[in-house]
C-alpha positions in Angstrom: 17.2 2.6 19.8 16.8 4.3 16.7 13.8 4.0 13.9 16.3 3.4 11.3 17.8 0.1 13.0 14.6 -1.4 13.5 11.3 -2.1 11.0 8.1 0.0 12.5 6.0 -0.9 10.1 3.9 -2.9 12.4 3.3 0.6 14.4 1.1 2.6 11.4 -1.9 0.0 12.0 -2.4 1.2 15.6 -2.0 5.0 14.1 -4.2 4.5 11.8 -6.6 2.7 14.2 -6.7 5.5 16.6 -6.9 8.0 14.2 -10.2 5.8 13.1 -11.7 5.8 16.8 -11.3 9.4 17.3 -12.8 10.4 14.0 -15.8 8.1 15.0 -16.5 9.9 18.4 -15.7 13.2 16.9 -18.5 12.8 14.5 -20.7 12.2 17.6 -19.8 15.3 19.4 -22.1 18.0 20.0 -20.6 20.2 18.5 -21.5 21.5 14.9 -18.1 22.6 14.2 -16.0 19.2 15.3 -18.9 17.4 14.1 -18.6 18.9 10.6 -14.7 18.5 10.4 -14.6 15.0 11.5 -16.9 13.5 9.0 -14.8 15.7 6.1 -11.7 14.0 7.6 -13.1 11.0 7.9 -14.4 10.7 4.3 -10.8 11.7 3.0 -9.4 9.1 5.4 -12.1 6.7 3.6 -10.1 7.3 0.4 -7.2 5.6 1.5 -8.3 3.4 4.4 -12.2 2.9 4.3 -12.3 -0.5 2.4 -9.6 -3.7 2.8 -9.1 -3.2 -0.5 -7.8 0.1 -0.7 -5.6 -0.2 2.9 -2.0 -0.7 2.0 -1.2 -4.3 2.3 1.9 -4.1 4.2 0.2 -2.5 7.0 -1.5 -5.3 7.0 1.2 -7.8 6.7 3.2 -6.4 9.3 1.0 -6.4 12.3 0.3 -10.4 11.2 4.4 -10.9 10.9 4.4 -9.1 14.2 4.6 -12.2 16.9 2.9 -10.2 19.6 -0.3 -9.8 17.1 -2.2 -12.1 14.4 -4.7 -11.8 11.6 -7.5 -11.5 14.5 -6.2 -8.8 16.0 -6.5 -7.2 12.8 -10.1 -8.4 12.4 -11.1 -7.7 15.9 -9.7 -4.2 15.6 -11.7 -2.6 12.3 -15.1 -4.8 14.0 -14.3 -3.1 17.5 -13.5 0.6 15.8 -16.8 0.2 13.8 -19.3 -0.6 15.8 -18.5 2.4 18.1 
């Protein structure tokens, strides 16, 4: 199948999700350098996705139109990638 036939919408919120985990345990790493980059990444990725209120809605929206997800998926997700 090709992207343009079907919607994948639905697919940025696990990007964005995993892009979330790995900047968390980046930030934990031992090392100075990764350390350092990961919390600069992760305060620009703040800017667009650190509050519910600045996250795109149709992100949102999607994965809760999605029938193989709901609005706690969504919930359980951001509680589950921040308390890591």
């Amino acid at each position: 199948m090709s992207g343009t036939l079907y919607v994948t919408a639905n697919l940025h919120f696990h990007d964005l999700l995993g892009i979330l985990t790995n900047l968390l345990e980046w930030e934990k790493d031992a090392s100075p350098n990764l350390s350092d980059m990961a919390f600069q990444i992760h305060k620009k990725f703040d800017d667009y996705y650190g509050d519910w209120a600045k996250t795109n809605p149709m992100v949102l929206i999607d994965v809760v139109f999605d029938p193989r997800y709901k609005l706690n998926f969504i919930i359980f997700s951001f509680r589950k990638a921040l308390s890591q």
